[in-house]
Backbone as CSV, one residue per row, in Angstrom:
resi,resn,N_x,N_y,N_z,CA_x,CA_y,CA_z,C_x,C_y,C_z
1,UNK,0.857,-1.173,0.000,0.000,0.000,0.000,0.899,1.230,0.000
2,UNK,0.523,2.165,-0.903,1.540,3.152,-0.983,0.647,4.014,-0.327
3,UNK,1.597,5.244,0.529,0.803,6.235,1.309,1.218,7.591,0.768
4,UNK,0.329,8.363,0.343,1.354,9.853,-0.259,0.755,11.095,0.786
5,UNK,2.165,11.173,1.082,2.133,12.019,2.789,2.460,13.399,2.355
6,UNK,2.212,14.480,2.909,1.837,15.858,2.575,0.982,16.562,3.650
7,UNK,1.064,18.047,3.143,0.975,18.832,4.582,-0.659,19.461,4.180
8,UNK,-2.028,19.409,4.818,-3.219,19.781,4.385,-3.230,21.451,4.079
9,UNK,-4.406,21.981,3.711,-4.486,23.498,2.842,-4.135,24.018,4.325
10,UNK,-4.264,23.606,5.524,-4.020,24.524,7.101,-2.971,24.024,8.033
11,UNK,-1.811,23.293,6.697,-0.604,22.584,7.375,-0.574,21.342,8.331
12,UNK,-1.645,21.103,8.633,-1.525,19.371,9.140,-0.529,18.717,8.187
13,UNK,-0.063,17.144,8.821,0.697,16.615,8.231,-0.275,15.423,7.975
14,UNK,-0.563,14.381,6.441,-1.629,13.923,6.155,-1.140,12.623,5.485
15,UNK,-1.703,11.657,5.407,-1.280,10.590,4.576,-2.389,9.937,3.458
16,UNK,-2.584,10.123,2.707,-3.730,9.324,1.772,-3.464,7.864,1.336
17,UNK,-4.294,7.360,1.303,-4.182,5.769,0.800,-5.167,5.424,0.542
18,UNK,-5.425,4.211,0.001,-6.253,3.265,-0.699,-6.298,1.896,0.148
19,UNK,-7.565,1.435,0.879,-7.486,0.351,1.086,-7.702,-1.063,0.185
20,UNK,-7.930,-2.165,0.213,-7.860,-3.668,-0.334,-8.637,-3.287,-1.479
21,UNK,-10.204,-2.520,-1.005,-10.957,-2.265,-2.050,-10.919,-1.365,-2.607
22,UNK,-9.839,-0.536,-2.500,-9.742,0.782,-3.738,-9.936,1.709,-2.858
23,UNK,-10.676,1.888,-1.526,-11.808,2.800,-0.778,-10.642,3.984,-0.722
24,UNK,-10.586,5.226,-1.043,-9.708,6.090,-0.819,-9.655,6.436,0.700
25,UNK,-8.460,6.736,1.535,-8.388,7.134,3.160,-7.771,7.747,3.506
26,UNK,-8.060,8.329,4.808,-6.767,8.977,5.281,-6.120,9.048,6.537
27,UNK,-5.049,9.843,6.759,-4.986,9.925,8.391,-4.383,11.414,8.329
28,UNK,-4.350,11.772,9.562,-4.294,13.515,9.414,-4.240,13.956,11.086
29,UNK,-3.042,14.831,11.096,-3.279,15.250,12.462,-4.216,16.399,12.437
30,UNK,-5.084,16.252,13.874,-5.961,16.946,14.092,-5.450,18.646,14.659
31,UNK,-6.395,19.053,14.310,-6.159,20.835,14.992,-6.720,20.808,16.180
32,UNK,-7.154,20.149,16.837,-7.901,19.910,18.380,-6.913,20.457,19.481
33,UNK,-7.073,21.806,19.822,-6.374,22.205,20.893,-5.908,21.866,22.053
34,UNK,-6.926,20.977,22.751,-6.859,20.779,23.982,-5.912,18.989,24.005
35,UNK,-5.565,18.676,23.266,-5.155,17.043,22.874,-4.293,16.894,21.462
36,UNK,-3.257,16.128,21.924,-2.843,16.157,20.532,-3.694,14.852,20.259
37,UNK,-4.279,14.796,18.533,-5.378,14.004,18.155,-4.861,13.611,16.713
38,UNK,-5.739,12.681,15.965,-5.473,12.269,14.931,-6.817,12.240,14.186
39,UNK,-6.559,12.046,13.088,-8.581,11.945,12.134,-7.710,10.624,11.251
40,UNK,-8.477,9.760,11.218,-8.314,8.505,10.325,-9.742,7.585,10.104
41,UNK,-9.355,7.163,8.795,-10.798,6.593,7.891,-11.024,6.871,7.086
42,UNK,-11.869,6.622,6.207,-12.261,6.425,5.132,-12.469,7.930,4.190
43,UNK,-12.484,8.462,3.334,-12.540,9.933,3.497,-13.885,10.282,2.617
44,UNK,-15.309,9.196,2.238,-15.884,9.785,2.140,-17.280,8.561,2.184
45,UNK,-17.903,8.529,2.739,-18.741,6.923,2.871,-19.376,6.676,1.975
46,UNK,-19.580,7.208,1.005,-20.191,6.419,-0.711,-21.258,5.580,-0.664
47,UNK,-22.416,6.207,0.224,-23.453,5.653,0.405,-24.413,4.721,-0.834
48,UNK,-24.774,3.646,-0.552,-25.428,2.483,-1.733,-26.509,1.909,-0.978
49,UNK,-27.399,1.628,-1.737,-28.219,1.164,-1.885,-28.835,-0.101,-2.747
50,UNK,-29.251,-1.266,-2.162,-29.390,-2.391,-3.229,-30.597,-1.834,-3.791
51,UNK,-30.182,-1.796,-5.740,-30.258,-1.458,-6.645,-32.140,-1.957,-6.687
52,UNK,-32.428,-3.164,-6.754,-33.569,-3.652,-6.263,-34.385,-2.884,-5.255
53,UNK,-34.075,-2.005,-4.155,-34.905,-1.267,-3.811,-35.745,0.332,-4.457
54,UNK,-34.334,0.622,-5.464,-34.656,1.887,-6.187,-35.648,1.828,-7.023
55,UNK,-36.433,3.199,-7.712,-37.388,2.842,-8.736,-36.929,2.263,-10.022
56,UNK,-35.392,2.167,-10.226,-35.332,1.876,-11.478,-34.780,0.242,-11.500
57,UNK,-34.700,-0.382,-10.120,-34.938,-1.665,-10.167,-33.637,-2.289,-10.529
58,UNK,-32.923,-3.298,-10.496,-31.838,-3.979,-10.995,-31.221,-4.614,-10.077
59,UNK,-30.051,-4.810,-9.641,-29.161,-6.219,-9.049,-28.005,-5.039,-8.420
60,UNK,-27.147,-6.148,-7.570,-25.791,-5.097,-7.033,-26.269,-3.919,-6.248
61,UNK,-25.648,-3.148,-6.061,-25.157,-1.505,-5.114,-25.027,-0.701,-6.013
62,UNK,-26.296,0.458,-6.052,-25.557,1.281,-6.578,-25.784,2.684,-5.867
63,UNK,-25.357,3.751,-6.405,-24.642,5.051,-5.277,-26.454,5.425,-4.983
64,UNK,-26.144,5.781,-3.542,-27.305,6.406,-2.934,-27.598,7.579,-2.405
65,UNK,-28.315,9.044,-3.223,-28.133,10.560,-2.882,-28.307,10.806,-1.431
66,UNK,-27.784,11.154,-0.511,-27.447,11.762,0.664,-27.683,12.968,0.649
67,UNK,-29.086,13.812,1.071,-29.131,14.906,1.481,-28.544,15.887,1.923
68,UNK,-28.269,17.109,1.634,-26.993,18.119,2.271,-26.979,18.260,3.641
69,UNK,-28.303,18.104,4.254,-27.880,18.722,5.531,-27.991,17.315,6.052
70,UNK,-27.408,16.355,5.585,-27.288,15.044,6.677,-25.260,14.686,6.801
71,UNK,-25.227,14.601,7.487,-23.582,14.075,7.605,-23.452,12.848,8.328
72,UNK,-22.485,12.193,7.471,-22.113,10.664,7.671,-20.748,10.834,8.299
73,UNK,-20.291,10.242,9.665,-19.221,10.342,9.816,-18.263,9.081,9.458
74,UNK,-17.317,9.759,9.261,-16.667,8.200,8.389,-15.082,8.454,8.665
75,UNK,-14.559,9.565,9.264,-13.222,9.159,10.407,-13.446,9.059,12.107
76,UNK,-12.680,8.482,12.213,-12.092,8.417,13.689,-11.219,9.593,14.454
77,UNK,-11.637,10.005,15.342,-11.115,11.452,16.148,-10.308,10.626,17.334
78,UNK,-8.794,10.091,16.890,-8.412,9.691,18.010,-6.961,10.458,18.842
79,UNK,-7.053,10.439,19.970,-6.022,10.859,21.103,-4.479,9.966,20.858
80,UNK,-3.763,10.250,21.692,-2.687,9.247,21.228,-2.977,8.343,22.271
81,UNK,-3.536,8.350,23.403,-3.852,6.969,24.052,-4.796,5.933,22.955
82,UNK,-5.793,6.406,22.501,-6.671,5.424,21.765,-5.708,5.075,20.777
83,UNK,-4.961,5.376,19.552,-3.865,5.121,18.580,-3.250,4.216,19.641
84,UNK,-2.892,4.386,20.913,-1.733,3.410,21.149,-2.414,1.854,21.381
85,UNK,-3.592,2.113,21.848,-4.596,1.009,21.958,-4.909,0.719,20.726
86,UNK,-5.299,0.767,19.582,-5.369,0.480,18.430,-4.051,0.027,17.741
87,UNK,-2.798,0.473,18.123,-1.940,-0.058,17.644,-1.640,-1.163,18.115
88,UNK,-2.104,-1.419,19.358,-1.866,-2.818,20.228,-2.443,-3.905,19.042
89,UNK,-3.230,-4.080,19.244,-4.613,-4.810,18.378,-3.793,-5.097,16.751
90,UNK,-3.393,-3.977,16.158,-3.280,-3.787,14.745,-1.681,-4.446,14.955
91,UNK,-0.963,-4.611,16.046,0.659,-5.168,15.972,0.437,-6.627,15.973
92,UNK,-0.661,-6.867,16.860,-1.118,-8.350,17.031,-1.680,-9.197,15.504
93,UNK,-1.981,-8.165,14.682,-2.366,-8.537,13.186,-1.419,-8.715,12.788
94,UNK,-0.462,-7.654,12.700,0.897,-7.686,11.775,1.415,-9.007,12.177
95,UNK,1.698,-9.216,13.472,2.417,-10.311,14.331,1.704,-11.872,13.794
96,UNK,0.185,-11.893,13.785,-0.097,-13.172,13.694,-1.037,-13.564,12.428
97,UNK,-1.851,-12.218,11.849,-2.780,-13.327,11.046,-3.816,-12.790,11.650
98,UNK,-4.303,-12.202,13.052,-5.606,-12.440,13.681,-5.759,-11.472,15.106
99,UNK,-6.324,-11.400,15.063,-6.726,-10.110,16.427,-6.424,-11.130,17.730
100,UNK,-5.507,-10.406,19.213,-5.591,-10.842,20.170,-6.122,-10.176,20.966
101,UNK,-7.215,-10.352,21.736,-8.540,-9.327,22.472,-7.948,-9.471,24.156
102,UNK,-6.652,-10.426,24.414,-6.365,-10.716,25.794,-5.691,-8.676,26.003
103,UNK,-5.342,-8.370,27.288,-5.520,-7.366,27.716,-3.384,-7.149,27.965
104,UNK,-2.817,-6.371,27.636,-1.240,-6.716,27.440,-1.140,-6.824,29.415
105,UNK,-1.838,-7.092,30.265,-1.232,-7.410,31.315,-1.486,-9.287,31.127
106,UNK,-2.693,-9.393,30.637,-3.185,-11.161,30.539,-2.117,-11.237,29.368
107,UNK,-1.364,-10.666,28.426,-0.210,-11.247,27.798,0.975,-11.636,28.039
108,UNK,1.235,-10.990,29.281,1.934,-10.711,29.813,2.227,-11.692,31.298
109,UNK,0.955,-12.147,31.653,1.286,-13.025,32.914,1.386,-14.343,32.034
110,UNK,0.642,-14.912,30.690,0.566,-16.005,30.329,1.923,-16.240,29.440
111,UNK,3.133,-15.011,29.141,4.044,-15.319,28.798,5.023,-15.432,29.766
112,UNK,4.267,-14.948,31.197,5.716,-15.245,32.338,5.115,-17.318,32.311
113,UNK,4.158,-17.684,32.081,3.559,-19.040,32.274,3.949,-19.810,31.806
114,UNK,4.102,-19.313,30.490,4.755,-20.149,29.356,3.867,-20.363,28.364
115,UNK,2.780,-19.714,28.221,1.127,-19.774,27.235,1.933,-19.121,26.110
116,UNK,1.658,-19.509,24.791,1.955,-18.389,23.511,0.838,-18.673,22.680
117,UNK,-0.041,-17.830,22.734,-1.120,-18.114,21.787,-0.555,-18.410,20.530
């Protein structure tokens, strides 16, 4: 996955990417005064609708009009505690294949034990 990193129109520092399915994303430090924060996700939710429910009838997903004054949120507003907790989780992917939901102190007593998931 290539990431093309750059500074936003109000100087944040930003990364864009593409996930598995094409979905364009991002991550971006936040302007949130009180916290240093992050914005990450998807950068625009591309609302669908099965095609079969519309009047013009047919098969598959296709795009569904979203009213102006409705907003879909579709990043994440996180702190660097939540990122570090999310990175826990997301190292355990890199590491195995699969999410470990044990808590890094229960990783931690079952590797003084001798447990290795």
């Amino acid at each position: 996955m290539d990431i093309k990193k750059e500074k936003s129109d109000r100087g944040f520092l930003r990364g864009d990417f593409e996930d598995l399915y094409g979905t364009k994303c991002s991550i971006q430090e936040s302007s949130l005064a009180t916290d240093d924060a992050i914005w990450l996700g998807v950068s625009d939710a591309d609302p669908k609708i099965m095609a079969s429910k519309t009047p013009e009838g047919g098969t598959g997903w296709v795009p569904f009009s979203i009213p102006e004054d409705v907003l879909l949120t579709t990043r994440m507003h996180l702190n660097r505690e939540g990122a570090k907790k999310l990175i826990e989780l997301l190292q355990d992917f890199v590491d195995t294949g699969s999410l470990d939901l044990r808590t890094s102190e229960e990783k931690e007593q079952d590797k003084i034990k001798g447990k290795d998931w």
